[in-house]
GUPATOR-881155 format. One line per 2 residues: number of its first residue (from 1); for each residue x, y, z of C-alpha. Coordinates in steps of 0.1 Angstrom, whole numbers, plus 2048, in hexadecimal, padded with zeros to 3 digits. Layout:
N
NUM) X,Y,Z | ...;
// end
This chain:
391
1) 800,800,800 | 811,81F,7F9;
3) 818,83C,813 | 7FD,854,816;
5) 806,879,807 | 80F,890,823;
7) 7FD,8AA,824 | 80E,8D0,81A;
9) 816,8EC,82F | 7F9,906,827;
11) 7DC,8E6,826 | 7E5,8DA,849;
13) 7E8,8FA,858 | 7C5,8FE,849;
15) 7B7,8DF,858 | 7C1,8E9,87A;
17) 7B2,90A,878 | 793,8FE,86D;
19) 790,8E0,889 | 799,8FA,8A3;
21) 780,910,895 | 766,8F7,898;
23) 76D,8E8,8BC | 76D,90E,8CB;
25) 791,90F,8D0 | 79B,92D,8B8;
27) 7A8,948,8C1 | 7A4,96C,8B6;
29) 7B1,98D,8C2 | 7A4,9AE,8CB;
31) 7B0,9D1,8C6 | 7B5,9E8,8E5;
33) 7B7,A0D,8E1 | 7BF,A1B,906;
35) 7D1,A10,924 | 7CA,9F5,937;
37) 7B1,9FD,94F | 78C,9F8,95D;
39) 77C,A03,93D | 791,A02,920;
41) 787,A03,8FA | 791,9E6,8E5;
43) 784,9E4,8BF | 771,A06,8C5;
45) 75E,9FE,8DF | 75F,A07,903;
47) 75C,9E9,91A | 760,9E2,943;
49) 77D,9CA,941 | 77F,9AF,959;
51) 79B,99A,947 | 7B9,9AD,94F;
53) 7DA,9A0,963 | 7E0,9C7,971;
55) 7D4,9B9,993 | 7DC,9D9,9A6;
57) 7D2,9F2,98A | 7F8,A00,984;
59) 7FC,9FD,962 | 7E8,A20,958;
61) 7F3,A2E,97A | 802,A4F,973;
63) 823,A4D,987 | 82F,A2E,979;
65) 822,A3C,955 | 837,A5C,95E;
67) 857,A46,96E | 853,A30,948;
69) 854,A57,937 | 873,A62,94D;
71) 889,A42,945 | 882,A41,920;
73) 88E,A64,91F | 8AF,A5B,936;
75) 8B3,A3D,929 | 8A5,A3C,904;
77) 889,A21,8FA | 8A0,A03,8FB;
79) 8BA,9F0,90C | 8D1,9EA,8EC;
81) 8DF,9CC,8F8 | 8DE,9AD,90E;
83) 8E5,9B3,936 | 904,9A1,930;
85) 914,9B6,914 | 903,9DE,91A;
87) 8DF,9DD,91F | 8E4,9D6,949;
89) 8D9,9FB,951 | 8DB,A0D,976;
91) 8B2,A09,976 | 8B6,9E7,96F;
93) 8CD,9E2,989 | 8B8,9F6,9A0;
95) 896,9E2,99B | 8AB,9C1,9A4;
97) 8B7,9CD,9C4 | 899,9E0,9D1;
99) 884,9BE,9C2 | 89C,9A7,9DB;
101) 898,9BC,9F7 | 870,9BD,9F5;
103) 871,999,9F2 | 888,990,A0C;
105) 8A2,97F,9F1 | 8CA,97E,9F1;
107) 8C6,987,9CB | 8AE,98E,9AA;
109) 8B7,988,986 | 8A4,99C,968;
111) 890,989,94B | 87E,999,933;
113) 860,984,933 | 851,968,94F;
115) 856,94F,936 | 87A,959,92C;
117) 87F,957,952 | 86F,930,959;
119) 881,925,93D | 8A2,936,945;
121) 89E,929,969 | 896,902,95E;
123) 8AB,8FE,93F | 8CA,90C,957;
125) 8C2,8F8,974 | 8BD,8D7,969;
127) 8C9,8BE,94B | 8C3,89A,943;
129) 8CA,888,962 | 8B2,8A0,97A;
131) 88F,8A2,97F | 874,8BA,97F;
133) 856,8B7,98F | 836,8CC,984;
135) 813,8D2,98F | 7FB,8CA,970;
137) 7F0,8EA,96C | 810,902,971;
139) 80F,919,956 | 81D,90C,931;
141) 843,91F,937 | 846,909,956;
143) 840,8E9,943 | 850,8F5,924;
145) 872,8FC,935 | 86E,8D5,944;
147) 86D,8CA,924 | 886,8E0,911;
149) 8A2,8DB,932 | 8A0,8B2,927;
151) 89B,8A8,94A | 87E,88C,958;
153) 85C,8A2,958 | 843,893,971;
155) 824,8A5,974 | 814,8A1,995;
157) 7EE,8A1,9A0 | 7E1,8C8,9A2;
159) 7E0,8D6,9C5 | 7EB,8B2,9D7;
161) 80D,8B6,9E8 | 809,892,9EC;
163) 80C,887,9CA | 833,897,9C5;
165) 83A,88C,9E6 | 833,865,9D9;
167) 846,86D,9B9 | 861,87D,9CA;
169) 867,861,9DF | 86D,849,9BD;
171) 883,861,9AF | 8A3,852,9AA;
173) 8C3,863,9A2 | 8CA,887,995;
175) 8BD,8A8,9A6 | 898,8B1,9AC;
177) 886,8D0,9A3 | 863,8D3,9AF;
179) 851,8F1,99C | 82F,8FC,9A3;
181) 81C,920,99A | 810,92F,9BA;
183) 7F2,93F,9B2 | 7EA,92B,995;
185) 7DD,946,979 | 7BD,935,968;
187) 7AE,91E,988 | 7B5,942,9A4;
189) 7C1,927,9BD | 7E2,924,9D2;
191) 7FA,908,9D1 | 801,8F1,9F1;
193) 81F,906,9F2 | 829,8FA,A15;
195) 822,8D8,A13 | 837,8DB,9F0;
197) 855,8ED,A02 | 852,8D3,A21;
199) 856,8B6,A05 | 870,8C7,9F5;
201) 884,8C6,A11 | 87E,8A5,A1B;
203) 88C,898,9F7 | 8A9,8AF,9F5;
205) 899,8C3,9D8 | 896,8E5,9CB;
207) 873,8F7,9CB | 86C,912,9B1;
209) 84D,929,9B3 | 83F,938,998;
211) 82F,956,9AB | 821,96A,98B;
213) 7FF,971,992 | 80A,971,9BC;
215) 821,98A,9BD | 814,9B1,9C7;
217) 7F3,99E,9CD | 7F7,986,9E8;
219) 808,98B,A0A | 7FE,9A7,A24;
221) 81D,9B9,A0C | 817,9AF,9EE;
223) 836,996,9F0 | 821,97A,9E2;
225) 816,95E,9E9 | 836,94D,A01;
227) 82F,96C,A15 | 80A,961,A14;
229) 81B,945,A21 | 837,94E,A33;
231) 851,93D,A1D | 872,94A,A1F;
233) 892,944,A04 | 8A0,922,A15;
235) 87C,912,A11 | 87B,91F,9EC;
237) 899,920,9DC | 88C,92D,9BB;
239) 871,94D,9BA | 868,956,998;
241) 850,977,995 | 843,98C,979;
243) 83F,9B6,96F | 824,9B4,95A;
245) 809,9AD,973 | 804,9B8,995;
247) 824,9D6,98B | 80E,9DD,96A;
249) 82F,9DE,956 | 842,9C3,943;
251) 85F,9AB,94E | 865,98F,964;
253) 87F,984,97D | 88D,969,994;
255) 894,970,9B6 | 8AB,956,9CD;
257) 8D0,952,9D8 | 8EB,961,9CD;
259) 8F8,944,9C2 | 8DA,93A,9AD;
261) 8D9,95E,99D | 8FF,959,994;
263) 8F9,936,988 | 8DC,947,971;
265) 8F2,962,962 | 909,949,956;
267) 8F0,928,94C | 8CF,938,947;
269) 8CF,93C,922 | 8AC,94E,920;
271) 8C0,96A,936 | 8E3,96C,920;
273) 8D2,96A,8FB | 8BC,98A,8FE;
275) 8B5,9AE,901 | 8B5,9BB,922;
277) 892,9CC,92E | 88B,9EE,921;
279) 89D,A07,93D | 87D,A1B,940;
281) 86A,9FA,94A | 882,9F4,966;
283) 878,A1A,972 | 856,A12,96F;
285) 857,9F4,982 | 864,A03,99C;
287) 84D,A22,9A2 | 835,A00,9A0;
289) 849,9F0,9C0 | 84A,A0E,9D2;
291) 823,A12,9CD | 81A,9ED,9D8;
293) 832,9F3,9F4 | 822,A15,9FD;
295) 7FD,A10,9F6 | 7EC,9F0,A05;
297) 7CE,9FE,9FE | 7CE,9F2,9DC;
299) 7D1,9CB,9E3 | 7B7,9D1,A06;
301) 79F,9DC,9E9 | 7A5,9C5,9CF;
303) 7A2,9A8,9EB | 780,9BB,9F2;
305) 76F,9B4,9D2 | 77C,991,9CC;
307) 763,98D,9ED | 749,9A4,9E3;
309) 748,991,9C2 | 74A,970,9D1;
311) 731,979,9E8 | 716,984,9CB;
313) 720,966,9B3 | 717,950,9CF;
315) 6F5,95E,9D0 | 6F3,958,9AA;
317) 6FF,933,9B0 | 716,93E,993;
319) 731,922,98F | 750,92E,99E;
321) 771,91E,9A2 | 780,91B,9C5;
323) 791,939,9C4 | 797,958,9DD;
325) 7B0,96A,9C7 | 7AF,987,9A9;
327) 7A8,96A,994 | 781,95D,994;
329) 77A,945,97B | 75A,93E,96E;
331) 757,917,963 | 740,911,945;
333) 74A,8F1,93A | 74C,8F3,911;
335) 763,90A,8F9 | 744,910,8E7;
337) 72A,91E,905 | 74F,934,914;
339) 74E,945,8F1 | 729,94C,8F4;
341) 72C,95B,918 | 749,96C,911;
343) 737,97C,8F4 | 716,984,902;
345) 72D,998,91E | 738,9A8,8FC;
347) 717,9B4,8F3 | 716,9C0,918;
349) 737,9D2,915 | 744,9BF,92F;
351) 768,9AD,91C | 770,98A,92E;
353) 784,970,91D | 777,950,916;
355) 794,934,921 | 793,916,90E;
357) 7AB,8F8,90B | 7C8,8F1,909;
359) 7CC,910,920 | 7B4,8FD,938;
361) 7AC,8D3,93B | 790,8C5,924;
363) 771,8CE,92E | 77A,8EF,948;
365) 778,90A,92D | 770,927,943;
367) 76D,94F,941 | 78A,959,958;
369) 77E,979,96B | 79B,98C,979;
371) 793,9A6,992 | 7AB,9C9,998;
373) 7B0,9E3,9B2 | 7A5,9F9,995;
375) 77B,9E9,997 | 764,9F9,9AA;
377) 747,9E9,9C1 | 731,9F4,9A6;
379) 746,9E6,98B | 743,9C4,99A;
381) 71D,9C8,9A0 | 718,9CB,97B;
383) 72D,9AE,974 | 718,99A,984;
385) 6F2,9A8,979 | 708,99D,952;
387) 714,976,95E | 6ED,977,969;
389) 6E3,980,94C | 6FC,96A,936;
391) 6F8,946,949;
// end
């Protein structure tokens, strides 16, 4: 029988689009034209946004829009190099130190995105004869880097420090690195992250924290979610944290020893091989430290309406996840009845995403509902009278 014909470029691409089309998996984009905010206007229409990572409303705030202003004009619009060759800047240099010092860390290392960081981190830490240990649902850069770093990926049970503890103890040979998100970004929940850091320890390996959505949010300080808690550097080796969320800028970072952040500089490829950060980001970012240091006020509100919404879903029996963070997803079940929602929201001029696999398991699309210290009561009120409406 002779080999079937494989199929060309442009026709396979094709199919694929048309079978994601038809399950409810495709995606499309929208066009905004303002800041990020409470109410922003995206493909000429002005819509309440409840879909928005800026958890703490900074990333329109005006003194870390004017901070952005001043470094561009000190430092031009670009780094012009690698941190390793000419593009490690005094604002650079300033964000890492005043970052380790809020966080309680010997050291922090510049990335310029989250998933540059996890992969940097994994890729540097481990090789062929090591293990890594994941949580099921850590975000995709955490499971990526696993797989790119060519060491045993094991992906444990969500939320049961049990499961890695079992694995762990049939791990033979090589180094361990357990890695789990902390506040895990499309469920709102919070990893075992003692129980994980008591295991750890036991088994002689590393933990690494992925603390994107945590950091600025959780914690009485904003510190995150080992200050939520009380984890300190010995009981998590490895911190990784992001700018473009709760600091409403762009970047990421890794905070631990000094001996990890020197090990990084040299290993972590995702570090050497690219442009450093924007200068003028770094000065933003920090006018966004100082203000989640200085103003408590913001995550006391934002806490504030995750309960006052909680509170009025309940009432509504809307289906909510487990969830007492910024993120407050909505489970609907189906790609196809998430799009609807998410669309008759549209008509409302409310704009939440529909979440669909494989960014969620089979049969858990969802609209993910992100709250921000930029809502008001009454923003939240008419969320709800809309999911009403919708379901």
């Amino acid at each position: 029988m002779a080999e079937p014909v494989p199929q060309g470029w442009n026709e396979s691409l094709s199919a694929d689009l048309r079978q994601r089309k038809e399950a409810g998996l495709y995606r499309t984009r929208r066009v905004a034209e303002t800041p990020p905010g409470r109410l922003i206007v995206i493909d000429g229409r002005e819509c309440l946004a409840f879909c928005s990572n800026d958890y703490l409303g900074l990333a329109g705030e005006p003194a870390v829009v004017a901070a952005f202003r001043e470094g561009a004009e000190r430092y031009g619009v670009g780094s012009g190099a690698s941190h390793l060759i000419s593009g490690h800047t005094a604002a650079h240099h300033a964000l890492e130190e005043e970052l380790a010092d809020f966080l309680g860390r010997d050291r922090v290392l510049l990335f310029s995105t989250g998933y540059m960081a996890n992969l940097g981190v994994i890729t540097a830490l481990c090789g062929r004869a090591d293990t890594v240990l994941e949580d099921r649902l850590n975000h995709a850069s955490l499971l990526d880097a696993a797989r790119l770093s060519g060491a045993r990926l094991q992906r444990y049970i969500h939320g049961d420090p049990a499961d890695p503890e079992r694995r762990l103890a049939r791990t033979g040979g090589g180094r361990v690195l357990l890695a789990s998100d902390g506040l895990f970004s499309m469920d709102g929940d919070l990893a075992s992250l003692p129980q994980l850091a008591t295991v750890a320890k036991q088994h002689g390996a590393w933990l690494m924290v992925d603390d994107a959505h945590g950091v600025g949010v959780m914690g009485a300080g904003g510190r995150g979610t080992l200050e939520y808690f009380n984890l300190n550097q010995q009981q998590v080796p490895v911190l990784m944290g992001t700018l473009g969320k709760a600091f409403g800028v762009f970047g990421a970072f890794v905070a631990g020893s000094e001996l990890l952040v020197e090990s990084l500089i040299q290993r972590a490829r995702s570090y050497i091989y690219t442009t450093a950060l924007p200068p003028a980001v770094a000065e933003a970012a920090r006018v966004s430290l100082c203000l989640i240091r200085e103003q408590p006020w913001r995550r006391e509100h934002l806490h504030n309406l995750v309960r006052r919404f909680r509170s009025g879903a309940a009432q509504l029996d809307l289906p909510l996840m487990a969830s007492q963070t910024p993120v407050q997803p909505l489970l609907v079940g189906e790609p196809k009845q998430a799009i609807r929602m998410s669309e008759a929201l549209w008509e409302r001029n409310i704009l939440i995403s529909a979440i669909r696999p494989p960014t969620v398991p089979a049969g858990s699309a969802r609209l993910r509902i992100t709250l921000s210290a930029a809502h008001t009561g009454s923003d939240v009120e008419r969320l709800l009278t809309a999911l009403e409406e919708v379901m």
